[in-house]
N, C-alpha and C positions, 0 to 999 in steps of 0.2 A: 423168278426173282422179282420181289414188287417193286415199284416206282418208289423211290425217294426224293425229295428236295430238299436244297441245303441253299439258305439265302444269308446275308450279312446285313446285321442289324443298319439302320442308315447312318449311325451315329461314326462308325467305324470303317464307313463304305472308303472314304478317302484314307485311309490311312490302312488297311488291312483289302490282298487278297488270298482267294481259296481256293485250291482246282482238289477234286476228290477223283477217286476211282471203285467203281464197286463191283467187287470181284466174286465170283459165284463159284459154287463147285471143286473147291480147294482140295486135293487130299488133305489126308489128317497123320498118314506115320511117314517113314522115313522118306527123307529125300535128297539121296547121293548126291545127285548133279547138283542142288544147292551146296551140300557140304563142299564140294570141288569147286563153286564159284566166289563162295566165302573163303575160303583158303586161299585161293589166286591172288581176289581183290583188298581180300585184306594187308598183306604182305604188301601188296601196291600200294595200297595208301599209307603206310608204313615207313615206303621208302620215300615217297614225292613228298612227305609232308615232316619226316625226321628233321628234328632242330628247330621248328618253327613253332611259336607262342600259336593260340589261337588268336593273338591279333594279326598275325601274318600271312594267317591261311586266309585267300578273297574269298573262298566261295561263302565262309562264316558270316562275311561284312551284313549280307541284308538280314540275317534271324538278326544280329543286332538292331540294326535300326526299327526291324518291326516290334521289338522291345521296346526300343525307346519313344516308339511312336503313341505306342499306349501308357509310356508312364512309368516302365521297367527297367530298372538297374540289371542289363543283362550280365554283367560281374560279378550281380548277388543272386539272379536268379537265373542261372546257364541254361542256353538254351539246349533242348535234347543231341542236336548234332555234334555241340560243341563237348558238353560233358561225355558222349561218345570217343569223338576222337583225342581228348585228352586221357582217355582211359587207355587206348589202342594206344595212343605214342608213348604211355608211361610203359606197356608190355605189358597190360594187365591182361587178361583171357576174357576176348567180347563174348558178352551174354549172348547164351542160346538157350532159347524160351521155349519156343515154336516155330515149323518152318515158314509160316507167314508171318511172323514176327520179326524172324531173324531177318528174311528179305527187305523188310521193312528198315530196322537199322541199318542195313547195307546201304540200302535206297538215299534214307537223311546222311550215310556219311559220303555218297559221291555227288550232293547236292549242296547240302547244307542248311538245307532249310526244313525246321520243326516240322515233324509227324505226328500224324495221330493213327491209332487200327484202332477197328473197334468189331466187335461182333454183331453184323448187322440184324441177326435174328434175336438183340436182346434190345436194342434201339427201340422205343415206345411209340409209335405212330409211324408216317411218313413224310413227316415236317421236320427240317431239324437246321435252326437258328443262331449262326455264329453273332453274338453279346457282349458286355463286357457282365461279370459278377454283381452281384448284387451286395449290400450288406449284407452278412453272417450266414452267408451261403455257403455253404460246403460239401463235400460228398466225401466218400470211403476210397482211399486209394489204393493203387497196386500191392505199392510197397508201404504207405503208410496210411494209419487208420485215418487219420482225418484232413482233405486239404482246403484249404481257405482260399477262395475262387474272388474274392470283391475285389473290384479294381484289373480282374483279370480275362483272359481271353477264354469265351468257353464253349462250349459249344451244347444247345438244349434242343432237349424233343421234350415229346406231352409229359413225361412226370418230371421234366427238371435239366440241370446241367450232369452230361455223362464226360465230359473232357474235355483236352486246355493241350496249347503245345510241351508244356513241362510235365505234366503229371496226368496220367489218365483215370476212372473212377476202375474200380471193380466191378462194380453192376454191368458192363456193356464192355469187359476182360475177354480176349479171345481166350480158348480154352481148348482141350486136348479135342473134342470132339468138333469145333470151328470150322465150318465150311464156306459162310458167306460173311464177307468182310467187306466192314466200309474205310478205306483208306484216305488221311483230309492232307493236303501239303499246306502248309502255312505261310504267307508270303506277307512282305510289304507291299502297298499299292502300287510303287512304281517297278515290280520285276516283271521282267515282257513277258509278256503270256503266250507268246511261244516257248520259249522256255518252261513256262509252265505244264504245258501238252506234252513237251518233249518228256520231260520226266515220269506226267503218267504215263506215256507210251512206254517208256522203258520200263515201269514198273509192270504194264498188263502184259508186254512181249515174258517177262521173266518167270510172271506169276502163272503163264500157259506153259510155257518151255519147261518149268522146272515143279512147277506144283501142281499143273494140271486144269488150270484155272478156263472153268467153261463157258460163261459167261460174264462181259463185262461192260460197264458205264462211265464215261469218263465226261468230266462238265470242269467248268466254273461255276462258282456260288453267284448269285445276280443281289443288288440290294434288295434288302425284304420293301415290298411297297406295300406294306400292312392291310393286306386281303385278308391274309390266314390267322388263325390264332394265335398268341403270342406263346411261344416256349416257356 
């Protein structure tokens, strides 16, 4: 598994942090004990959080403010945990994608703070640059063909921006054959960063227990002190 780095632009050092995890060796078909863990904890957060607006629910409060830190109406543009769990408490059927994806939205909804996967064997170098957007930047998204990244949080290696806490691109999609994943949690600068650790830890214990997961990397992003090239 090669080395990566993932630093934060200086612009956004005080107002945004990052902790990643990079997970190796994933299987790729089925996996029970996930469907049995998602079943459980679904249901659990189902009931703890029944009748409550997502301005109710705490652990939602910081993807808020690391919205508003940069400039974002997070009531117009929801953060991923939130438009999760407003999906779960209306009884709608949470998405299953992939089994490292699905663990993934488990992850952002017993935290509450923005995720990113990505496919780390399609990521273009070994540099990879949290920014904010540029003018008329945009990339191909999951679900929609085009997203408009300026003014927004993204995340770049050597050919450009491959994702953001709302919308990820397609170029760097995990996909049926996905083994090595780079996992990013999205924070405001003031969330303890044990905390922080705490939830990678949780996510590499789940991702060995249940997916097989053989090697792994778990950091904080440091501010970029402009050595390297810029993304």
């Amino acid at each position: 598994m090669s080395e990566m780095t993932l630093t934060i632009d200086a612009a956004l050092a005080r107002k945004v942090a990052v902790a990643y995890a990079r997970l190796g060796g994933l299987q790729t078909g089925a996996a029970p004990a996930l469907d049995d863990l998602l079943d459980r904890e679904l249901a659990r957060l189902r009931t703890r959080d029944a009748g409550r607006t997502a301005g109710q629910i705490e652990r939602l409060a910081p993807a808020r403010r690391l919205y508003r830190a940069i400039g974002l109406d997070p009531t117009r543009h929801r953060p991923s945990p939130e438009a999760l769990l407003r999906r779960l408490l209306r009884g709608d059927p949470f998405p299953r994608i992939h089994p490292a994806v699905d663990l993934a939205n488990l992850w952002a909804c017993e935290h509450g703070l923005p995720v990113g996967l990505y496919d780390a064997g399609r990521i273009a170098g070994e540099r990879i640059t949290l920014r904010l957007g540029l003018p008329g930047e945009t990339y191909d998204g999951i679900r929609r063909p085009e997203i408009h990244l300026e003014g927004r949080l993204v995340l770049a290696d050597r050919d450009g921006p491959f994702g953001n806490p709302t919308a990820d691109s397609r170029r760097t999609a995990v996909g049926p054959a996905t083994r090595d994943v780079l996992a990013v949690l999205f924070a405001p600068a003031d969330y303890p960063r044990d905390r922080l650790f705490f939830w990678l830890g949780w996510l590499e214990e789940k991702a060995r227990t249940l997916l097989g997961a053989g090697e792994a990397r778990l950091g904080l992003a440091e501010e970029d002190d402009g050595s390297g090239p810029a993304c």
